[in-house]
N, C-alpha and C positions, 0 to 999 in steps of 0.2 A: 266093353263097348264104350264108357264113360271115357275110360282114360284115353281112347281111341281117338274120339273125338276132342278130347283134349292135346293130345299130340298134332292134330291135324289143322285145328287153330292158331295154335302156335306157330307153328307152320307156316302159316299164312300171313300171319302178323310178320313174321320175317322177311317173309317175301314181297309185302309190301313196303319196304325200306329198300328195296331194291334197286325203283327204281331212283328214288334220291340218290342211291351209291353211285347209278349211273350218270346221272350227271355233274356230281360229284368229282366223277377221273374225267380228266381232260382228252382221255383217248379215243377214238373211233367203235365205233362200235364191234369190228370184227379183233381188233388187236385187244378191246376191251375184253372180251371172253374166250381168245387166247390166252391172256395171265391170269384170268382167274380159275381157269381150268388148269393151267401148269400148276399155279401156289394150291388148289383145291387138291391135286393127283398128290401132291407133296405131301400136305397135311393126311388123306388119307392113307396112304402110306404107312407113313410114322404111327398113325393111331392101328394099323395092323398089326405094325412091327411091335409095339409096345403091348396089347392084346395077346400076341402071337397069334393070330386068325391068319387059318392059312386053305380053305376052301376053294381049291380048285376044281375049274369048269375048263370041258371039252373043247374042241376047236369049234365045232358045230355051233355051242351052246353060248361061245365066247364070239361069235359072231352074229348072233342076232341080238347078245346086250349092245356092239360094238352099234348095230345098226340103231337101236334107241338111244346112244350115247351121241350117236349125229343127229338124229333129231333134237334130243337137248341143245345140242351146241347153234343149228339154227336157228332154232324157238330162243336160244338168249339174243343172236345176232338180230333176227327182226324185233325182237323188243327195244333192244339201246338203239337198233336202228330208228324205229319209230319215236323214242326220246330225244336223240339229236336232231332228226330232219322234223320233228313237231314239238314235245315237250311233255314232263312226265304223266301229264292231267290226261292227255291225249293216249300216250302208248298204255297207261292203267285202265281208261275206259274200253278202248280197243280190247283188253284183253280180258277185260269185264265176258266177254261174248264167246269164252271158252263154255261155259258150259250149256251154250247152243248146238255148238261145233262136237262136245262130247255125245249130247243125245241124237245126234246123226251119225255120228263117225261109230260108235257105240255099236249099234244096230247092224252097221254093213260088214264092220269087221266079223263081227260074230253070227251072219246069216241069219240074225233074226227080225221080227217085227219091232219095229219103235215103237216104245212104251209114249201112249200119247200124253200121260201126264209130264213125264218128263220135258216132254218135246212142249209142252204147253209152260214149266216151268222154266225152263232155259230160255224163252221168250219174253216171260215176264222180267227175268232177268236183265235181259238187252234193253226192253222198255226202260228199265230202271238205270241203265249206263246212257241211252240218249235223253234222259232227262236231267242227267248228273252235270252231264256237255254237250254244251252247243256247238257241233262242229264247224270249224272255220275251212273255206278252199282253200287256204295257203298251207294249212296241215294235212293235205293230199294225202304227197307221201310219205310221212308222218302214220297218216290215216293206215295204208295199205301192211307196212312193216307190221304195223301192230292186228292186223287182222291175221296175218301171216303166223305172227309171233300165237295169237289165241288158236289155232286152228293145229299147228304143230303141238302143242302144250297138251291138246285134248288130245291130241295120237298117241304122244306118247305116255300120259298118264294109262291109257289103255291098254298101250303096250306094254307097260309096265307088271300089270295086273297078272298078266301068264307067267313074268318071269319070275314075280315072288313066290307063286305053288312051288320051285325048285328050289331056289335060294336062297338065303339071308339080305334083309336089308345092304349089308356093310359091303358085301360080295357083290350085286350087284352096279351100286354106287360108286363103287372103285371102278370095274371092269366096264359099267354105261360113261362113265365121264374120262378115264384113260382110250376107251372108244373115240370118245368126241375128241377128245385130246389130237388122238391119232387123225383123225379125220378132218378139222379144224386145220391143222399143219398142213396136210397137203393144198386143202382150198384155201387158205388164205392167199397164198399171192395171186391166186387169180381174181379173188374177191378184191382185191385193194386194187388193182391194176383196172380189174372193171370199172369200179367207183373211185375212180383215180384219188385213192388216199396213199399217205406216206407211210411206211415204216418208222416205228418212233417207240422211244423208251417213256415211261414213265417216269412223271415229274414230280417232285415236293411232296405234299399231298396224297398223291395218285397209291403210292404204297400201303399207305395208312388203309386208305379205303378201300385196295385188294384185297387187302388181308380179312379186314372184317365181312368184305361181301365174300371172302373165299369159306372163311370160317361159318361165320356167324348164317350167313342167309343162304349160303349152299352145304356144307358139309351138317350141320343143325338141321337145319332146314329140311334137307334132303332124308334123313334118318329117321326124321318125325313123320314126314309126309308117308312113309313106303312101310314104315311100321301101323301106321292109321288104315294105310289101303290093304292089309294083310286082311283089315276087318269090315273096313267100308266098303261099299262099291265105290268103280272109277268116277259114276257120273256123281257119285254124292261128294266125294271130293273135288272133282272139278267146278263142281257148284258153289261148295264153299269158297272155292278160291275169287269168284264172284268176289268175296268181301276186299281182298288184298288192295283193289283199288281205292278202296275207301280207305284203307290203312294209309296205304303210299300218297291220297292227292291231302290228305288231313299233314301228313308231313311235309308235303311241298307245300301247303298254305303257310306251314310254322317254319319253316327255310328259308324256302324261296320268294314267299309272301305273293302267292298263287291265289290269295283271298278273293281276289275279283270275281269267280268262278260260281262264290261261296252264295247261294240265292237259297231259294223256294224249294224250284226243280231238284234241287240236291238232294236237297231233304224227303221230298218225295219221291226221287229214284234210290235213296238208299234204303228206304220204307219197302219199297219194290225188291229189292234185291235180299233183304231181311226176311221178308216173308217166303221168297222161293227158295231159301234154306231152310227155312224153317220147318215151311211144309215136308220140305225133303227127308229132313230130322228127324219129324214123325212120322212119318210113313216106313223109315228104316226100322225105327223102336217099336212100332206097330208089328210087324213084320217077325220082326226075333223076338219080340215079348219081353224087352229089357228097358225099363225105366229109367 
């Protein structure tokens, strides 16, 4: 359980460098997680090929990772979305409020009653994201992308949870993000055409930092988080990730020099967001009797 929990922070700490990657590449947000799903499919691949891991799953079974691999792919698109049309501080708080959206979405998917502490911590948590940021109207839509982006996150974190009782991490990983892959490619031209963006290669830079957001913050990233959830629940993961914005807007202060932000209320919403992990923490180790 120790190491679980360790795997699942880490995790997070990755994913909070995320959103600095994304502003980072100068691309759009839908072309942005086009190439990082191609370069991600790539790398895993190769790390199958070289493993020899060769776990194959049914059409059935290979169709409803495919369906969680598109919710990935637009849980990435309204995050960088919410990054370009607001800014990293905004789409990290934004998605701060996944683990609201987990202890609601949680309960309905699985016909059961909401556990009201849950629902009482995933509150405190939000509390803890509108004190971190004072939302501006000009970050609207900024604002909406990134609610989008935290609400998707918690489906499919949830989603996730049924498919690892079958599977392996590496198995599912591959087959959810060659899903999105698949599924990305057909919606992108409509997606650019709606928000009349351009088709465009990657510039200078832009490769450097697919690479490491392919590797480092999704293929890393992704192995830790789903080897953590074999043993967490979804919403104590989804909770934790709570923290990631703190990881990511502490990197956009030392970046992008996002200092302005940096007050009182921060302090006191990361105090808020600290404690409804914590609580979460122990009430799991409560539960299983594991120190």
């Amino acid at each position: 359980m120790k190491k679980a929990f360790l795997h699942l922070h880490l995790a997070v700490a990755l994913a909070g460098a995320t959103g600095v990657l994304g502003r980072l590449i100068s691309l759009n947000e839908a072309l942005l997680v086009w190439y990082r799903l191609i370069l991600t499919v790539i790398i895993l691949l190769v790390i199958r090929a070289w493993k020899k891991q060769n776990q194959q799953v049914n059409f059935r079974e290979a169709a409803a990772i495919t369906l969680v691999g598109a919710v990935v792919a637009m849980h990435w698109v309204a995050f960088y979305g919410s990054i370009k049309y607001a800014n990293v501080s905004v789409a990290l708080v934004c998605f701060s409020t996944v683990g609201f959206f987990s202890a609601l979405l949680d309960p309905l998917l699985h016909r059961r009653r909401p556990d009201i502490i849950e629902v009482l911590l995933g509150l405190i948590a939000v509390a803890g994201v509108f004190l971190i940021f004072h939302f501006d109207a000009k970050y609207k839509v900024g604002i909406v992308f990134g609610l989008v982006a935290a609400m998707l996150a918690a489906l499919f974190t949830i989603m996730n949870k049924g498919l690892l009782k079958k599977h392996d991490p590496s198995t599912v990983t591959l087959y959810e993000l060659g899903g999105g892959l698949l599924v990305m490619t057909v919606l992108l031209p409509f997606y650019l055409y709606s928000f009349n963006l351009k088709l465009s290669l990657p510039v200078e830079l832009d490769w450097l930092w697919l690479v490491i957001l392919s590797w480092c913050c999704t293929v890393w990233a992704f192995y830790l988080s789903l080897n953590a959830l074999r043993k967490i629940s979804s919403f104590t993961v989804n909770l934790s990730y709570n923290l990631e914005p703190v990881y990511g807007i502490l990197l956009a202060f030392l970046i992008f020099k996002e200092n302005q932000y940096l007050h009182g209320s921060f302090y006191l919403g990361l105090l808020l967001i600290i404690i409804a992990v914590s609580v979460q923490m122990w009430r799991i180790y409560r539960k299983t009797g594991k120190r």
